[in-house]
PyMOL Python script that loads the backbone (N, CA, C, O; Angstrom):
from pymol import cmd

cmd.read_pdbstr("""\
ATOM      1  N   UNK A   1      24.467 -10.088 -33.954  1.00  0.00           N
ATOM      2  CA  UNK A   1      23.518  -9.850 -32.843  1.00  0.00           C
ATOM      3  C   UNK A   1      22.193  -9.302 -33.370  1.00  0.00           C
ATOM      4  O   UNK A   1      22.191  -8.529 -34.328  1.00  0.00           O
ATOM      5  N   UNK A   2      20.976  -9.715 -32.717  1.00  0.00           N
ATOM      6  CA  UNK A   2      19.530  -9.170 -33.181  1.00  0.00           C
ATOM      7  C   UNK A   2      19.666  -7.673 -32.759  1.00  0.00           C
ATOM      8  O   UNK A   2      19.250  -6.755 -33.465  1.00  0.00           O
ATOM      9  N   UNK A   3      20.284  -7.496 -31.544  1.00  0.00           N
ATOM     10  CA  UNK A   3      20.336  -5.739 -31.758  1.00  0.00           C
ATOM     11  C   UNK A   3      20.797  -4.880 -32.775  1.00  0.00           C
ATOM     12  O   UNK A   3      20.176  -3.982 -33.343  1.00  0.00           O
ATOM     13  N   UNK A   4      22.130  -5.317 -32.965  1.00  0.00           N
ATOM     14  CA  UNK A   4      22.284  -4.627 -33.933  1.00  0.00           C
ATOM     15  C   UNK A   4      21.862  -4.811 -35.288  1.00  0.00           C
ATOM     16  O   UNK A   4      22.413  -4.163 -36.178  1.00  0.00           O
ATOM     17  N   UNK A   5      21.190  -5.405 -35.474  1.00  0.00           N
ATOM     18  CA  UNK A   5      20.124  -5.422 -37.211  1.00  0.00           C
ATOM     19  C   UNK A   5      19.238  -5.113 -36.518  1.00  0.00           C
ATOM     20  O   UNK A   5      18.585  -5.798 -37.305  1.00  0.00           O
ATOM     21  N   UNK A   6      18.475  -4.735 -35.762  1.00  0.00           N
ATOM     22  CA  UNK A   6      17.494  -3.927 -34.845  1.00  0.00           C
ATOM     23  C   UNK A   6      17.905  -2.391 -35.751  1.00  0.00           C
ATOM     24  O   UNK A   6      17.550  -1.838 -36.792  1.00  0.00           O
ATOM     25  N   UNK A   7      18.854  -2.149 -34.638  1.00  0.00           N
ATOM     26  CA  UNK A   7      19.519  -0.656 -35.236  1.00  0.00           C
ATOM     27  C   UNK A   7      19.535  -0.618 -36.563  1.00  0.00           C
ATOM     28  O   UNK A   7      19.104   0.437 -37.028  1.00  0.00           O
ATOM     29  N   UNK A   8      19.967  -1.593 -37.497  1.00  0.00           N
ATOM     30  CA  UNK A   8      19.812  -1.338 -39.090  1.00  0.00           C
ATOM     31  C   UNK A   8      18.755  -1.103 -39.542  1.00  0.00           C
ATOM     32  O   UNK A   8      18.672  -0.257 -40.433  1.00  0.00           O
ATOM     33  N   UNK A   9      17.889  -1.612 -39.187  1.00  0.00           N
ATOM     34  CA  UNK A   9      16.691  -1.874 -39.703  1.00  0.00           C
ATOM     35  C   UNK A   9      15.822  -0.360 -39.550  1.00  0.00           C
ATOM     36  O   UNK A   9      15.086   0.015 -40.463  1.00  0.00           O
ATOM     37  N   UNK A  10      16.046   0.621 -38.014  1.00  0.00           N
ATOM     38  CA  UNK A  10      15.498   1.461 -37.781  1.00  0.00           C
ATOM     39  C   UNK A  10      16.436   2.225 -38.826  1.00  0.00           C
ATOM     40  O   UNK A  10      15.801   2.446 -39.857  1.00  0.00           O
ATOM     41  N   UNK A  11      17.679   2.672 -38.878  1.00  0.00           N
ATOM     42  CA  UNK A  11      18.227   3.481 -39.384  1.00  0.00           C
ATOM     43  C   UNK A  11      17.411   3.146 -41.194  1.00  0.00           C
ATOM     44  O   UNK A  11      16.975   3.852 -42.103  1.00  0.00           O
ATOM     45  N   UNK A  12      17.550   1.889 -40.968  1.00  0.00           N
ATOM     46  CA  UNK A  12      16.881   2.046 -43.102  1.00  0.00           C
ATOM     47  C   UNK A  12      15.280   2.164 -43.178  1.00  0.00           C
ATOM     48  O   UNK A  12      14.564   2.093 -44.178  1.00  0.00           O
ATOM     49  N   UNK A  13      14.884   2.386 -41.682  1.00  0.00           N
ATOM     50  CA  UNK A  13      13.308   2.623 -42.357  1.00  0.00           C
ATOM     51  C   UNK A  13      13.342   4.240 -42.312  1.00  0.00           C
ATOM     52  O   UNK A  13      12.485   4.806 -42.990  1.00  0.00           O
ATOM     53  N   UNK A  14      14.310   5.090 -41.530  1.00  0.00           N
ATOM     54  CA  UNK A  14      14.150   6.636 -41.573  1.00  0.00           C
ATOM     55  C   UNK A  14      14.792   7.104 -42.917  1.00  0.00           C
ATOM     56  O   UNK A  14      14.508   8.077 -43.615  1.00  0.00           O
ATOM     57  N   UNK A  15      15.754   6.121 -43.083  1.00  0.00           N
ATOM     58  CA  UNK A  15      16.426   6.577 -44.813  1.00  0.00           C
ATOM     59  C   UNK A  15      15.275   6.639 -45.808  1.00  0.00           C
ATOM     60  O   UNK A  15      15.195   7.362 -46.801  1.00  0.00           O
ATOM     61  N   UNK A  16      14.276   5.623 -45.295  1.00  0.00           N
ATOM     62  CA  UNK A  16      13.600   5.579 -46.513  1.00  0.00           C
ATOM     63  C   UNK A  16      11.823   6.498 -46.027  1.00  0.00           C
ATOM     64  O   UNK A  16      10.677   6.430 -46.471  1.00  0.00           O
ATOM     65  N   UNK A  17      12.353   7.102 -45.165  1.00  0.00           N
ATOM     66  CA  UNK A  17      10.374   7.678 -44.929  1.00  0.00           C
ATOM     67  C   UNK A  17      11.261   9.318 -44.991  1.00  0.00           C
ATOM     68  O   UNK A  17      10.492  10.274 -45.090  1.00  0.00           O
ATOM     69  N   UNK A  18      12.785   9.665 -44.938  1.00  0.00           N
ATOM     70  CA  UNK A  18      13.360  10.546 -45.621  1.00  0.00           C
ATOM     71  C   UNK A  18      13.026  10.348 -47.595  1.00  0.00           C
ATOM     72  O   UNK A  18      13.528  11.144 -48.389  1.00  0.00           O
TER      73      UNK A  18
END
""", "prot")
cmd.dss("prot")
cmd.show_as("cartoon", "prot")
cmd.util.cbc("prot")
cmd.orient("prot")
């Protein structure tokens, strides 16, 4: 589903601006 690689995508841009 595009949502959920939605959600991936947010979760790996905060992993990475952590």
């Amino acid at each position: 589903e595009k949502r959920q690689k939605i959600e991936d995508i947010k979760k790996n841009i905060r992993d990475a601006i952590v």
